[in-house]
N, C-alpha and C positions, 0 to 999 in steps of 0.2 A: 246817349249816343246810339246812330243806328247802326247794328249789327246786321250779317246777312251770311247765307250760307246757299251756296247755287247746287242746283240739284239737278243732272241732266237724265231729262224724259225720256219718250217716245221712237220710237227708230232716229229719229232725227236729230235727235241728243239736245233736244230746245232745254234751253237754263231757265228752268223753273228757277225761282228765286227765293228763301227763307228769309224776310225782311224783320227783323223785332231792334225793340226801343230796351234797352240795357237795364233803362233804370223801374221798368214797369213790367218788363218781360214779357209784354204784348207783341205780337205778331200779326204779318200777312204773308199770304203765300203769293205773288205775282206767276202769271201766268200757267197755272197747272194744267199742261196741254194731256196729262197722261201719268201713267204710275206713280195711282196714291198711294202706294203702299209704301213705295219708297219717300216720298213726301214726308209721309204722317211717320216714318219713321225719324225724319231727321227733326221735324218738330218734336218729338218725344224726347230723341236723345238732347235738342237744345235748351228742353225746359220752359217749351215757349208755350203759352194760352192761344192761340189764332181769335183773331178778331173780324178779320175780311180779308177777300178776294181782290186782289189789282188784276184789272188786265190791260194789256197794253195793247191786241191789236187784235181781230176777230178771227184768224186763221184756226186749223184745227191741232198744230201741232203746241200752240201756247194758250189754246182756250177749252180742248176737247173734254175735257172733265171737269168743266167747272160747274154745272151743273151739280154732278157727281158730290161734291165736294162741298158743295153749299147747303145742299140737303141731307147730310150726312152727317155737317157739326152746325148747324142753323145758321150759316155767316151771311151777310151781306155779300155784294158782289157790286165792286165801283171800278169803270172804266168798259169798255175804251170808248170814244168820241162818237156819237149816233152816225157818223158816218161809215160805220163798219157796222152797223146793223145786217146789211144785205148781206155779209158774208157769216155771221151769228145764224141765221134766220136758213142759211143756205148749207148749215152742216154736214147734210144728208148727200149734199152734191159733193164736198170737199172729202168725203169719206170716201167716194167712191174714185177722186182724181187722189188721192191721196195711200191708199188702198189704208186706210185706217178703219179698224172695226166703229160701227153706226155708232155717234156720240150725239146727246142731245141738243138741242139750243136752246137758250137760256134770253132772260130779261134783267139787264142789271138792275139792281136797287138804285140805281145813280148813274146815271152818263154823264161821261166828263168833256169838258173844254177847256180850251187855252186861258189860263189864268187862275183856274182850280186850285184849291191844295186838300190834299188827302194828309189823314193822321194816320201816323202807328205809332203806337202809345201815346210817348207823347212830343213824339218827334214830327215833324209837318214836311211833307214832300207838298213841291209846286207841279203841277203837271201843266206841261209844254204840249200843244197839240202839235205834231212832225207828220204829216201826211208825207205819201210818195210812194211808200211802201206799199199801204193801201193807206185810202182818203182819211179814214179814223183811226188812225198810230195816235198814240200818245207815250209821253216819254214823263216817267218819274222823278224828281231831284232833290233830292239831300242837300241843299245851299251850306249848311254849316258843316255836314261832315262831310261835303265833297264828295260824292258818290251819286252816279245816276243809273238808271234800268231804263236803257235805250230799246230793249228789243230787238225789231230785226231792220230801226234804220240805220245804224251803224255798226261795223264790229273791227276789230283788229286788222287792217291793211284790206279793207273791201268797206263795202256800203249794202244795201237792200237791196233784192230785186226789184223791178220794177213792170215785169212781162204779166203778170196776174190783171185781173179785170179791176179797173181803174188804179193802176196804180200810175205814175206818173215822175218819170225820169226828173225831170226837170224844178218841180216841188221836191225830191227828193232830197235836190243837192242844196237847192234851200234853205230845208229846214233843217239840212247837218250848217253849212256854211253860217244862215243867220238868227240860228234860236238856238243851236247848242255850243259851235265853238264860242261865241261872246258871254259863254258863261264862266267861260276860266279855263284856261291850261293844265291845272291843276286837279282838274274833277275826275276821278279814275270813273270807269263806267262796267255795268253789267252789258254783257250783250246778249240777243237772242238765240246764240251760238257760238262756241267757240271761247277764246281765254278773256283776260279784261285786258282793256288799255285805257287809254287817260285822252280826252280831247285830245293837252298840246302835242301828245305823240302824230295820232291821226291830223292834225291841221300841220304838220309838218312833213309828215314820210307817207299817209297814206293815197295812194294813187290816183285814185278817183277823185279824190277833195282835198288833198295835201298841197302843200305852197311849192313843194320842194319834185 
């Protein structure tokens, strides 16, 4: 069963994520935009080995130390979609709209795509590519324990922005409406800020993408 513990970052409070498999006590850290110390603290306190890196979207407040953090315990680094290369590659720039201290850019071990799945332990997440947000979102999923790490295309009674260079309104609602709510009502979700909810809440009461 996969277990998780969110860990919020950076000024911006981004939900790092502590993702490990129960039965094998292996881990990944999803998106470590920033304060490894607190990271590597809650890995210690949960007993977990790290095995890799997820990222879910190129931005500096969910990807800024991943670098950091890959060369520090030797891990791989899988995600996000080569379509967010240009923002990976553009750190330097995002540091300075961002006012975040200079973070490196990094090369994952693995770019992912739609129909991927990633392991931790020995639990298998399918990754959904959700552009909108920006072009290379991808989004993590738990099918048997019902859990996903959306990032920042969905959260609790809002959706992503979409005003950044290439992001795109219209993909956005998309890929909430036709690649995550058809995955169940039932799927409680990480977001890339803020508390959890569950798809059917959001396809029901949330604003922007809600029925209601």
């Amino acid at each position: 069963m996969l277990r998780h513990a969110i860990i919020p970052v950076t000024p911006f409070e981004q939900n790092c994520t502590l993702l490990w498999c129960d039965e094998t006590m292996k881990g990944a850290v999803v998106d470590p935009g920033g304060n490894l110390e607190r990271v590597l603290a809650e890995v210690k306190r949960q007993g977990v080995t790290l095995e890799k890196i997820l990222i879910t979207h190129g931005h500096l407040d969910h990807a800024g130390a991943t670098l950091d953090l890959a060369e520090q315990l030797d891990l791989p680094i899988e995600g996000p979609h080569p379509d967010d290369k240009f923002w990976i590659d553009g750190f330097a720039v995002q540091s300075q709209m961002f006012g975040f201290p200079p973070c490196r850019p990094f090369v994952p071990t693995r770019w992912l795509a739609d129909g991927d799945t990633v392991t931790v332990g020995n639990v298998t997440l399918d990754v959904v590519h959700c552009p909108g947000h920006t072009p290379g979102h991808v989004v993590f999923v738990d099918r048997v324990g019902r859990l996903a790490q959306v990032g920042d295309v969905l959260f609790a009674g809002s959706i992503g922005r979409t005003d950044f260079p290439r992001g795109n309104h219209a993909d956005l609602i998309r890929s909430i409406r036709e690649k995550l709510f058809p995955l169940g009502d039932d799927i409680r979700f990480i977001p890339g800020h803020g508390p959890m909810s569950t798809f059917g809440e959001e396809r029901q009461y949330n604003p922007h993408v809600g029925q209601r």
